[in-house]
N, C-alpha and C positions, 0 to 999 in steps of 0.2 A: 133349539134342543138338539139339533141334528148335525149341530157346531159340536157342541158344549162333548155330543158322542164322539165325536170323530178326534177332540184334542183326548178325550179316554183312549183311543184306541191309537194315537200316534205314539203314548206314553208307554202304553204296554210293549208295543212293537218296540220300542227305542228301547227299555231299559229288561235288561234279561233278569234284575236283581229285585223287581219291582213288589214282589212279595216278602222279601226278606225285607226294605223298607217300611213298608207296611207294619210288618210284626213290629221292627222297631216303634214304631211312630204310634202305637197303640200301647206304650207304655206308661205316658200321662193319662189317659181313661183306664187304665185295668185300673192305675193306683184308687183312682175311685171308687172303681167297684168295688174291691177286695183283696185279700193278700192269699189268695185261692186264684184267683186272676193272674196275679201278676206272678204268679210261680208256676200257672199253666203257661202263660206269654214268656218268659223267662226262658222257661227249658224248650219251647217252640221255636224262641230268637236263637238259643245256644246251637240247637240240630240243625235248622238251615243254615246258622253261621259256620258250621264244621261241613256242611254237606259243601257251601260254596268254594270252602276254601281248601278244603282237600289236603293235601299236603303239605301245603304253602306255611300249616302250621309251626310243623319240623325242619321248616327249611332258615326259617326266619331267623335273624339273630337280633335278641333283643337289648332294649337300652337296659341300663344299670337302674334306672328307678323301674324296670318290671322286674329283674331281678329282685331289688329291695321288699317289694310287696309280694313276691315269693316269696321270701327268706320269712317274710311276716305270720306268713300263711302256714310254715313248714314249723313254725315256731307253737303255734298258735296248737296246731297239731302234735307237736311233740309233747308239749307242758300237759292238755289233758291227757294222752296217754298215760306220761310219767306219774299222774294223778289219779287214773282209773287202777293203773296196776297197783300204785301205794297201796289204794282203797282197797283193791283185791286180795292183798299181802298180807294187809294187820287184819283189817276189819272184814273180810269177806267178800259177797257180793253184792252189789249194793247199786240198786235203778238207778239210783240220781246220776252217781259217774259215769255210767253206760250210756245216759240219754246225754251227757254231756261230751261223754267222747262222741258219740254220731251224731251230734251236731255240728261238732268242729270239723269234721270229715267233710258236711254238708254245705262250711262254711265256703268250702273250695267253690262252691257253682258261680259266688262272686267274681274270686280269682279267673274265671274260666270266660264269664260275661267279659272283664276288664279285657281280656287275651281279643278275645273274639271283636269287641269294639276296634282295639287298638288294631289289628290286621285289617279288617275291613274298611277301616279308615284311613289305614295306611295307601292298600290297592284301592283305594278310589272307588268302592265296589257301596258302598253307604251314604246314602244321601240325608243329609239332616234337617235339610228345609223341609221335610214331610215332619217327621219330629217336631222343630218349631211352631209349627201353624198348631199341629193337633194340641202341643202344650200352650198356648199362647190362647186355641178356642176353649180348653177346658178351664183354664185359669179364668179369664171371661165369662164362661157359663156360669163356674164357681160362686164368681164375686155375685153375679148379676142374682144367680140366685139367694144368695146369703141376703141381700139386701133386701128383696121380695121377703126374705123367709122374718127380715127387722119390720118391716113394715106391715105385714099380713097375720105373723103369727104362725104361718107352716109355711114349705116352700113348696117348689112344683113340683114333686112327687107325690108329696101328703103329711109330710112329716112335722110334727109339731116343735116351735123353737119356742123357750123362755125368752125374760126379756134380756136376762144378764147374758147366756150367750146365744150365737146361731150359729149353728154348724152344718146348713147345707145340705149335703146330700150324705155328708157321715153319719151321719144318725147324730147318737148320743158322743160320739168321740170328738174330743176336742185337738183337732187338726187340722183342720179346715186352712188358718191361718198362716199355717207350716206349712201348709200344701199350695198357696198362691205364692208365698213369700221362695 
């Protein structure tokens, strides 16, 4: 035990980033839990990823495919505006375009993760083997439970499967498959 403490505490000592891995590497278990998870874990990875890298963001110059996936993003933004104000123009004012315009707004946190992966990756400041294992033990846990949940009729939480599908720890959503694969 007293091993097992001491390689925890030579890891923290060594790597100054070691909570910003973390957040990363808890991105295969939020997907489990919920999409309330993984947007609290998201915008948690985004802040420590801007807090570590400071400056580093505007200094960078980037390749022409994160350009492209700008251009995407900026595109993607312009078309519902040009659609919100149509909407404004003839017909008034009108929720659907307004929830569609702030989502495309919203669309950018992607863009923003991609930016943040891609420097952090870049400065060596990201480790992925933490990522791996957690995705590799949740895909595992997954399967192992889906399987329980074929043969028992609920898995280990409590939840009840038919016999056409099982879906694990999603409940009733049929994902489960898409989420190992």
């Amino acid at each position: 035990m007293a091993y097992i403490q001491s390689i925890f505490q030579k890891e923290f000592q060594n790597n100054n980033y070691l909570t910003l891995n973390f957040v990363f590497a808890f991105f295969p278990i939020s997907f489990i839990i919920g999409s309330f998870v993984v947007n609290l874990n998201l915008l948690f990875f985004c802040c420590l990823g801007i807090y570590y890298l400071k400056s580093k963001i505007f200094r960078t110059k980037f390749d022409l495919s994160i350009k492209v996936i700008f251009l995407f993003f900026i595109i993607i933004l312009f078309s519902t505006s040009l659609s919100f104000i149509k909407t404004l123009y003839f017909e008034g004012f009108d929720y659907a375009s307004l929830e569609r315009l702030f989502k495309s707004i919203l669309f950018f946190r992607f863009f923003l993760l991609l930016i943040i992966i891609y420097l952090l990756s870049k400065f060596d400041i990201l480790n992925f083997k933490y990522f791996f294992i957690t995705a590799a033990l949740s895909c595992v846990i997954l399967s192992a439970d889906i399987i329980y949940q074929y043969i028992f009729g609920f898995d280990i939480i409590g939840l009840k499967g038919n016999y056409l599908d099982n879906h694990g720890f999603f409940g009733d959503e049929h994902i489960a498959g898409g989420y190992i694969q």
